[in-house]
Structures are given as structure tokens and as C-alpha cells.
C-alpha positions as CSV (number, residue, x, y, z in Angstrom):
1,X,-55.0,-127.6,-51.6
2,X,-57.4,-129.0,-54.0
3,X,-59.9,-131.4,-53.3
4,X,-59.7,-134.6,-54.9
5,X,-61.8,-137.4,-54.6
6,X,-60.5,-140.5,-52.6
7,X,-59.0,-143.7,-53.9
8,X,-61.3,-146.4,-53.1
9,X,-59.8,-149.8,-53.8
10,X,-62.4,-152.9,-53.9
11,X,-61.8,-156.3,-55.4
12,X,-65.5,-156.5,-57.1
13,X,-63.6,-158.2,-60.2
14,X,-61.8,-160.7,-58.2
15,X,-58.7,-158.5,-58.0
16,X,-57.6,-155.2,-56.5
17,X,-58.6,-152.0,-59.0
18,X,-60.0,-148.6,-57.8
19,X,-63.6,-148.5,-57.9
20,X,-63.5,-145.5,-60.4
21,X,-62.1,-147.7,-62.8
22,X,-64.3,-151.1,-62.2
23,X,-67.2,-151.0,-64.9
24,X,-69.8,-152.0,-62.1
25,X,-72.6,-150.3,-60.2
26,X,-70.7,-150.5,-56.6
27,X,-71.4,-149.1,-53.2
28,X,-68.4,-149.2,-50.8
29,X,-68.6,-148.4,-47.3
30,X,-65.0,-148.3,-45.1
31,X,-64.7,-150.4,-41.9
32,X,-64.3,-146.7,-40.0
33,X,-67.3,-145.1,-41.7
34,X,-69.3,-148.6,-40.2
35,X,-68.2,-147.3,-36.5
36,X,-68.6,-143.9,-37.0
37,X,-71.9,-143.9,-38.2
38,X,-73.1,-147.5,-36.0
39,X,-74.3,-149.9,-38.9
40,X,-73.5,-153.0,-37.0
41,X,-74.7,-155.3,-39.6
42,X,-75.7,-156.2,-43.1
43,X,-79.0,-154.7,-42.6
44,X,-78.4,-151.6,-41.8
45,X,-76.0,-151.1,-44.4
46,X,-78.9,-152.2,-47.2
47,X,-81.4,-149.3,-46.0
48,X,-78.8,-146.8,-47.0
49,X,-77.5,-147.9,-50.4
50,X,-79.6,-147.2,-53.0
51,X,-81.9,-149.7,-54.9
52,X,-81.2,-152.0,-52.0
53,X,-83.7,-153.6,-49.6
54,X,-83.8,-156.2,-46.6
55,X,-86.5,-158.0,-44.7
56,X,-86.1,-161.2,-42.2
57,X,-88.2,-163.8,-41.8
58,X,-88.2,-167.3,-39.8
59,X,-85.0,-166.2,-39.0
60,X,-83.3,-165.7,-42.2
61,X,-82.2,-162.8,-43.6
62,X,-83.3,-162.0,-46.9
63,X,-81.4,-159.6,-49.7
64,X,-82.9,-157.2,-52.1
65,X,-81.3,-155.3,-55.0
66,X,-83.1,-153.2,-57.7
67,X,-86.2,-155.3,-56.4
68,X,-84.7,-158.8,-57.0
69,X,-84.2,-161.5,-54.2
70,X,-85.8,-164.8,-52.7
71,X,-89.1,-164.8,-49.8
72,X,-88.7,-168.0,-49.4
73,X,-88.1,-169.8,-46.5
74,X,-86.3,-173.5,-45.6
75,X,-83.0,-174.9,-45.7
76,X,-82.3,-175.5,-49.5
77,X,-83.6,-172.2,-50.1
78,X,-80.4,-169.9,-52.2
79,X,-80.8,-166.5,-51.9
80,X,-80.5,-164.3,-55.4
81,X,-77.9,-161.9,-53.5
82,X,-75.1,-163.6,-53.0
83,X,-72.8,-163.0,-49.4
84,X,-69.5,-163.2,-49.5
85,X,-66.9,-163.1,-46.5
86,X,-63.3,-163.0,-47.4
87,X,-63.9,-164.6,-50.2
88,X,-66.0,-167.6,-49.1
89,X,-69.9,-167.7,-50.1
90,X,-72.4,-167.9,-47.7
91,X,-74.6,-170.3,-48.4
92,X,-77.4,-169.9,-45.9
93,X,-79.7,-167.0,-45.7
94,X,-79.6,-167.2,-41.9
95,X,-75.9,-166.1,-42.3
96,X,-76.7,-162.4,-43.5
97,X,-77.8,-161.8,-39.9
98,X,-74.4,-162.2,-38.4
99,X,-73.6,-159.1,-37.4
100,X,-70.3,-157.1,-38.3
101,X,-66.8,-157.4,-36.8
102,X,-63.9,-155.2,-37.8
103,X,-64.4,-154.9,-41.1
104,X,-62.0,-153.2,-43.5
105,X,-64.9,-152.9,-45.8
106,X,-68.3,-153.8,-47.1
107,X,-68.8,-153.7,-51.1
108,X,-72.3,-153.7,-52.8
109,X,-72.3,-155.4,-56.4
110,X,-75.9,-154.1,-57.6
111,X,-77.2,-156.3,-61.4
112,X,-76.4,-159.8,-62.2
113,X,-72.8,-160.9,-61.6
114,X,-73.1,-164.7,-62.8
115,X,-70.0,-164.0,-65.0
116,X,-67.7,-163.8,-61.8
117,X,-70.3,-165.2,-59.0
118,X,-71.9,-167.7,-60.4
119,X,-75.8,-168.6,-60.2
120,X,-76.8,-167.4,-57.3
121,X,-75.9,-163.5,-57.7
122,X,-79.0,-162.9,-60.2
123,X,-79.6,-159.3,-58.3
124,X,-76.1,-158.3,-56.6
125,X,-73.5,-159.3,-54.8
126,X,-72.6,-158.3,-51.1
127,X,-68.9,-159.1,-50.3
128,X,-67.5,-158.3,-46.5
129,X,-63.9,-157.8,-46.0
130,X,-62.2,-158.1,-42.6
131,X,-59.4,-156.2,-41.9
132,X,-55.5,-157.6,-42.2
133,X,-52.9,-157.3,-40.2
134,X,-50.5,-154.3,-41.0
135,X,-47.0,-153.7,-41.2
136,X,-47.0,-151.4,-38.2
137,X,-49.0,-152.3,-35.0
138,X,-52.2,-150.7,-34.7
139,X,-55.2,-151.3,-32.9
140,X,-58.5,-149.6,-31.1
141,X,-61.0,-149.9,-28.8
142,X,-65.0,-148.4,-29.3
143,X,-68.1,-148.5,-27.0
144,X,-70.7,-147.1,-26.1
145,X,-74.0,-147.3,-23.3
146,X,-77.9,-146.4,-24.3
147,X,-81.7,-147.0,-23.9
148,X,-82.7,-149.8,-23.3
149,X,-79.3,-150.9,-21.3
150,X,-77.9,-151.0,-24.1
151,X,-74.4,-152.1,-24.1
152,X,-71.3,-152.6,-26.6
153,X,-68.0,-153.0,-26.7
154,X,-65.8,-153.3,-30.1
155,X,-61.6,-154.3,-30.2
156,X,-59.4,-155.3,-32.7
157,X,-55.5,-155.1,-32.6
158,X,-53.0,-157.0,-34.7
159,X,-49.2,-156.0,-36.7
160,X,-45.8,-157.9,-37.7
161,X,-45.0,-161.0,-35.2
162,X,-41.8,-161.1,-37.4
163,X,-40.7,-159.9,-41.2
164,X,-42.7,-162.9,-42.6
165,X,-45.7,-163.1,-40.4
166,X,-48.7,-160.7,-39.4
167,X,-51.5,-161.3,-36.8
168,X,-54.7,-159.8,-36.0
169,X,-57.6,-160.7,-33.6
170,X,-60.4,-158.8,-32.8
171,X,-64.0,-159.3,-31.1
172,X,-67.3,-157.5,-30.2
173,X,-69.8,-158.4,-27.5
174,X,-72.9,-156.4,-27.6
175,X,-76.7,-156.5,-25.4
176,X,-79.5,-155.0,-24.7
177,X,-83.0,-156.0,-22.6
178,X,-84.9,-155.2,-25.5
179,X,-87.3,-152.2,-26.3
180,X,-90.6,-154.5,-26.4
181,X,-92.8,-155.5,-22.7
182,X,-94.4,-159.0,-23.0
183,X,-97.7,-158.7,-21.2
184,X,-98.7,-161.9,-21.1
185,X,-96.6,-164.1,-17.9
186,X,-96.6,-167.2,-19.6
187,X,-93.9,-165.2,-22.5
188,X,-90.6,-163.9,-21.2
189,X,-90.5,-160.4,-19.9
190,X,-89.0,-158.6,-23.2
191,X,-89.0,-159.3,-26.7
192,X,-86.4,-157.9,-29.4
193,X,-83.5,-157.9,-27.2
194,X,-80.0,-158.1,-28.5
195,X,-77.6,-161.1,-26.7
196,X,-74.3,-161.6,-29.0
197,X,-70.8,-161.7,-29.4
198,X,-68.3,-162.8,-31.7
199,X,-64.0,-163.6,-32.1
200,X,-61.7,-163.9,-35.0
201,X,-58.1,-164.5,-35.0
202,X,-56.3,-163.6,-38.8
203,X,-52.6,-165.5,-39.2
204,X,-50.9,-163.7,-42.5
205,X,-47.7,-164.9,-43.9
206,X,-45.3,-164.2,-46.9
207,X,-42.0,-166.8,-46.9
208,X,-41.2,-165.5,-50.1
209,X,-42.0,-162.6,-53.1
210,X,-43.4,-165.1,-54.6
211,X,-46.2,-166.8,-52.2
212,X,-48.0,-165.2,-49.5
213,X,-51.7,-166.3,-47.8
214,X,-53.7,-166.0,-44.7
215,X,-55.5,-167.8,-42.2
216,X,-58.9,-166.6,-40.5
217,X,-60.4,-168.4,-37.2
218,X,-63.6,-166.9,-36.1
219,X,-66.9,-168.0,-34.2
220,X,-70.2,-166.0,-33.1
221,X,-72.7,-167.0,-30.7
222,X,-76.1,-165.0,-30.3
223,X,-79.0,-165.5,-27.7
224,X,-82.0,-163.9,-27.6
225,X,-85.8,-164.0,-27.3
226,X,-87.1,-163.6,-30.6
227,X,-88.5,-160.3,-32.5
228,X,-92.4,-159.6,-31.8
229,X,-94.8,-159.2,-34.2
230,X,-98.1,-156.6,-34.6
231,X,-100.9,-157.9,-35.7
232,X,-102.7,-156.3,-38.5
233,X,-106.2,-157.4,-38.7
234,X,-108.8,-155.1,-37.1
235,X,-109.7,-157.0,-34.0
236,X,-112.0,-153.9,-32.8
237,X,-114.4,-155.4,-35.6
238,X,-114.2,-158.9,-34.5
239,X,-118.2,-158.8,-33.6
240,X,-118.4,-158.8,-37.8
241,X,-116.1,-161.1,-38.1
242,X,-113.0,-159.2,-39.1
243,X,-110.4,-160.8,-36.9
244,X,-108.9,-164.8,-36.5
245,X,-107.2,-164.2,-33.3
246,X,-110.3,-163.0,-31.1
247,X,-112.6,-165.9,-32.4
248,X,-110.6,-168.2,-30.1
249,X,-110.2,-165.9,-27.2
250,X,-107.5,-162.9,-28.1
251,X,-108.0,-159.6,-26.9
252,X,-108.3,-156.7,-29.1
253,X,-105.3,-155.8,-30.2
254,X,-105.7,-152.0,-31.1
255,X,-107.4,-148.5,-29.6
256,X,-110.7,-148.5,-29.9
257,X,-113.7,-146.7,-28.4
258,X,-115.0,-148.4,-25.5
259,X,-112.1,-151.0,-25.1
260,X,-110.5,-151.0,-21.6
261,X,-107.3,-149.3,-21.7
262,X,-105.4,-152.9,-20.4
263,X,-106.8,-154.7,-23.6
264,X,-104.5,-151.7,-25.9
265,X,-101.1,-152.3,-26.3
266,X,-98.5,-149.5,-26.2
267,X,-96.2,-149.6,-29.6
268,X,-93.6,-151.2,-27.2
269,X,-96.0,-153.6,-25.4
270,X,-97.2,-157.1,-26.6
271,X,-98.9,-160.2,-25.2
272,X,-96.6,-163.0,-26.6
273,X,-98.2,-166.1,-24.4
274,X,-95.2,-168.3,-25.8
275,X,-91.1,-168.0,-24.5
276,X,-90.2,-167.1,-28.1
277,X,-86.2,-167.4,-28.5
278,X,-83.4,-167.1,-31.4
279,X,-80.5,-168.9,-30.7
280,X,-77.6,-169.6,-33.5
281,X,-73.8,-170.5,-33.5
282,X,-71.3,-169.5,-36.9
283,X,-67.9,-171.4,-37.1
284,X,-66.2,-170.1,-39.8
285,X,-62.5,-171.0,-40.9
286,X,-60.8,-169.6,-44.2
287,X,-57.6,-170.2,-46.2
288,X,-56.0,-168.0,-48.8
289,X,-53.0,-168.7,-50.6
290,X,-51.8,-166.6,-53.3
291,X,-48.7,-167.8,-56.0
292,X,-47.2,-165.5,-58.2
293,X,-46.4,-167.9,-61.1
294,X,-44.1,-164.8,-63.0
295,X,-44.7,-163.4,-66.3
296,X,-48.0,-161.8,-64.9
297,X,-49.6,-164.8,-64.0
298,X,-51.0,-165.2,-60.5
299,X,-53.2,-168.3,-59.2
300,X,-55.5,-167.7,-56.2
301,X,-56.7,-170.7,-53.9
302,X,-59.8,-170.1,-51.1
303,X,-60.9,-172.7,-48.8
304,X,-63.9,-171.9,-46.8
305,X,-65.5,-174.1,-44.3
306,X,-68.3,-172.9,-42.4
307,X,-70.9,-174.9,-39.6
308,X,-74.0,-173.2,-38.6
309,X,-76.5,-174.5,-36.1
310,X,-79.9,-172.5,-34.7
311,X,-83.2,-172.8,-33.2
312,X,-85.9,-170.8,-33.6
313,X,-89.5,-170.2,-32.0
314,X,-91.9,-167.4,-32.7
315,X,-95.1,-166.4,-32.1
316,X,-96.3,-165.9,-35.8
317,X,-100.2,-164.9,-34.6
318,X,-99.0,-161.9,-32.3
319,X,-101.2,-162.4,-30.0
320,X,-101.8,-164.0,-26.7
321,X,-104.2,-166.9,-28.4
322,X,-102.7,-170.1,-29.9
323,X,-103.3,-169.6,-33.7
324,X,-99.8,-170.2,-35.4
325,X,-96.7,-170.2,-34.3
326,X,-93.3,-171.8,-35.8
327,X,-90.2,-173.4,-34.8
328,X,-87.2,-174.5,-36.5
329,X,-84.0,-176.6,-35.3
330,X,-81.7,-176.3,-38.6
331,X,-78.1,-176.9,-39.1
332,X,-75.4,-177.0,-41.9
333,X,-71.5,-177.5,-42.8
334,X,-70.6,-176.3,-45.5
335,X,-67.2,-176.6,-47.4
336,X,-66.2,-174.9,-50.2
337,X,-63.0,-174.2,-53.1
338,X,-62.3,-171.5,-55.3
339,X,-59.8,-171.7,-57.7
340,X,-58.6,-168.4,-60.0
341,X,-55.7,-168.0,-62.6
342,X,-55.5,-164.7,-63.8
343,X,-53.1,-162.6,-65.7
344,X,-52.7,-159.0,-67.7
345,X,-50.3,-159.0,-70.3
346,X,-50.2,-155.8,-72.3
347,X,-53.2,-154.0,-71.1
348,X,-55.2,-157.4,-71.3
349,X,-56.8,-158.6,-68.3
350,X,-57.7,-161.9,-67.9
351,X,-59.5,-164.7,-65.3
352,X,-59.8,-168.1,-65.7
353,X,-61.7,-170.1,-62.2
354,X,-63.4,-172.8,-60.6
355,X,-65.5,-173.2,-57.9
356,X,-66.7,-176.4,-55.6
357,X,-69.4,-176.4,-52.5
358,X,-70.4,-179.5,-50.3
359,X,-73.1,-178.7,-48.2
360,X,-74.8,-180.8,-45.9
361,X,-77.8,-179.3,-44.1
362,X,-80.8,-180.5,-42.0
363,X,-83.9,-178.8,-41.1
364,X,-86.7,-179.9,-38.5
């Protein structure tokens, strides 16, 4: 037998194509290449698709393609990558950190998509697509135990409840104590730990040829006490003045000749003297209904709501001194409507659409 390249369908253009035909730079990563090779979240999908990049910061995930995206941090902060889950935009950075969930698969739109997007996908477009239920039942079950105590466990099942309705729920738990010792008692006793888990239930249904939709249902909590952060001034030199943190009582920081061996942190050691902590909540609910109006004419509705609430504290100085640190306590509902009528008549494609967002968001 020959090989042949796969078919890879993705809906870049706002409707199903293969992506050797779609006139777009795309990367497209399967739900089962996600397991097989671990890359839990949005993150590390990015490091491995070329021209991509991500950073986070005050809690917020933020986007990167072919060098373009936004550093800025607050609630009315839009990011220049657009999210997209099932369809719904993401309005809130923080979002991106949510972490995947069985996912059918992950498309990467890299160059200004504005023409389909709108004005928030000046560099790319990232668009996450759950899996449906199928016609046949089907289902599985992954997990695994590492460094760290590191644990995680993975399920998704779903199939036909009856000839015009499908269901599928799946959800993922996942910890770990963290790979980062606190040395200071007055912090917690690890830093960088992992404490989250999320559900989703999917309701399809098709009364007719001629209408079909979906419902999603999901929510995902997470719990944990914050990343740790190295300083990077040379606090050795602090007797010239090279170093913030030891003029108001920090210890050095780094090796250096003559220092006692307790005031030199391992790579996995720090002295946080604050109880850092990351906590955030994402309700998320989503409506699809899709009419085939005849004579090639289809109109697509999406309703998306989704509520997001987290606090945040961490210890910006890293060290055991109080020089900076920041907190947040930030929430937002947002609702949103996408409307498409599209058509191809005689090798002519086209898309007319609409799009409304209410978003209401505080930030303290």
C-alpha cells in the first residue's frame, strides 16, 4: 500500500474543508495526538507550533504568533490572539489557562484573521474543539502517576440515546504538591503545584434533515498556591549596591563565595515569606443550532455564555523581604451571539455574519 497523507478536516473558514485545501497558515493537532504526547493545555501546544509563543503573567495567559500579541495586564485588556471554544470567543486572557478536556481538536490560525474573526485576531487565531458524541458508543479512560505525586486521571464516554439524540460527558481531575520548597515558614510549604479539575456534559440532537444543534454544559475549578519567581538581580553585589531586595533585609539569593550554604537556594527551593495562591472558577454554557434553509443555503446560530471569577496573590519581589507583591480579585459574565448565513452555489462560496458580546467585568 501506498502512503498517503491524512485527511485533516478543520473549520478555520467557518465551515468544514480539509486543511489541504484552506488557503491559511494552520497547525492542527488531534484530540489523540494531545494524550499521547501529554500537552494538557494551550501552553504547551504553543511551544511546539512554529512561530508561536506563550508567557503568563498576573495570572493571565498571554498569546504569541509570528511575534504579535498583548503584555498587558487588567480586566479590559483584549488579547491579539483570539481563543475560541466551540465556537464561542473567549474574552479574558485568564481563560487561555484552562487547561484541556477531551478535545477532538486544537487548530492554530497563524496572520491576521479580522475578515472572519473580527478585531481581536490581529496575530492568529487559536480555536479548541471538544469532541461530539458519535453514532456508535465509544469511550476511554487515561491516567497516569509521577514526580512530584503527581496524579491524573482523564474520561470521556458518550453515543446515540435514540435515532435523534447523542450525548457525551467527559471530565479530568489532575494534582500534584508541586516541584518548588518554600523556605521561608510564614509561605506555604510548596509553590507551583497543580490542584484542578473540570466536567462537561454535550446534548446533540437532529429532529429532522433539515435542523440539527447541540448543547455543551461544562465547569472547571482550579486551586493552587501560585507559581514562584527567581530573582535576577545580583544580590552577592548588594555591598555596591546592586540589589533592591537585600537593602531591606533579603538574603542573597544566589551562590557565591563566602555565603553560607543556607542563604543559596537550590533551583527548586525559594523563600516566599507570603501564602501566595491562584484560585479561579470557568462556567461555560454553549448553543448551536444549525438550519439547512435548501438550495445550498445554511444559517448557523452560537450562543455562548461564559462567568469567570479568580483571586490571585503573588510574591512579585521573590524574595523573603516585603518589596512588591500583587493581588487581584477579578470576575466577568460574558454573553455572546454569532450569526452566519452561508452558501456555495456553483463552485462559489460564500459567508455573510454577525456577531454581538456583553461583557460585564470587575477587577479589584
Amino acid at each position: 500500500a501506498q502512503d498517503r497523507i491524512e485527511d485533516v478536516v478543520v473549520t478555520a473558514e467557518k465551515r468544514e474543508a480539509s486543511l489541504q485545501d484552506t488557503a491559511i497558515a494552520i497547525t492542527a493537532v488531534s484530540g489523540d495526538s494531545l494524550r499521547a504526547l501529554q500537552l494538557e493545555e494551550i501552553q504547551d501546544v504553543l511551544l511546539r507550533t512554529p512561530s508561536a509563543a506563550f508567557s503568563r503573567a498576573g495570572g493571565e495567559g498571554q498569546v504569541y504568533i509570528r511575534g504579535v500579541g498583548a503584555n498587558l495586564l487588567g480586566i479590559g485588556q483584549d488579547s491579539s490572539v483570539e481563543i475560541h471554544q466551540d465556537g464561542v470567543y473567549l474574552g479574558r486572557p485568564n481563560l487561555t489557562l484552562n487547561q484541556f478536556l477531551d478535545v477532538e481538536r486544537v487548530e492554530i490560525l497563524r496572520g491576521p484573521q479580522g475578515t472572519l474573526y473580527g478585531r481581536n485576531a490581529t496575530a492568529g487565531v487559536v480555536n479548541v474543539i471538544s469532541k461530539m458524541p458519535g453514532e456508535e458508543y465509544e469511550g476511554f479512560v487515561s491516567g497516569y502517576y509521577g514526580n512530584f505525586n503527581r496524579a491524573e486521571i482523564e474520561t470521556g464516554v458518550g453515543g446515540p440515546i435514540s435515532d435523534t439524540l447523542g450525548f457525551r460527558v467527559a471530565g479530568r481531575w489532575a494534582q500534584d504538591d508541586g516541584f518548588t520548597d518554600d523556605l521561608d515558614p510564614r509561605g506555604g510549604d510548596t509553590i507551583d503545584d497543580i490542584n484542578i479539575w473540570s466536567l462537561r456534559g454535550i446534548l446533540d440532537f437532529q429532529p429532522s434533515d433539515a435542523f440539527d444543534g447541540n448543547f455543551i454544559l461544562e465547569y472547571g475549578k482550579s486551586d493552587n498556591n501560585n507559581r514562584s519567581v527567581r530573582r535576577r538581580d545580583r544580590q552577592h553585589l548588594s555591598q555596591l549596591g546592586d540589589g533592591q531586595p537585600d537593602t531591606v533585609g533579603g538574603l542573597p539569593a544566589f551562590a557565591c563565595p563566602g555565603c553560607p550554604a543556607a542563604q543559596n537556594p537550590a533551583f527548586n527551593e525559594t523563600r516566599n515569606e507570603l501564602d501566595t495562591f491562584h484560585e479561579w472558577d470557568v462556567l461555560g454554557a454553549t448553543l448551536t443550532l444549525n438550519f439547512d434553509l435548501g438550495g445550498g443555503i445554511d444559517l448557523v446560530s452560537i450562543t455562548g455564555y461564559r462567568e469567570f471569577e479568580d483571586e490571585f496573590s503573588f510574591n512579585t519581589d521573590g524574595a523573603e523581604a516585603s518589596v512588591t507583591n500583587t493581588q487581584y480579585a477579578r470576575s466577568s459574565d460574558q454573553i455572546t451571539q454569532e450569526l452566519r448565513l452561508s452558501g456555495s452555489n456553483g463552485g462559489f462560496n460564500w459567508l455573510i455574519g454577525g456577531f454581538l458580546m456583553r461583557e460585564d467585568k470587575t477587577e479589584n
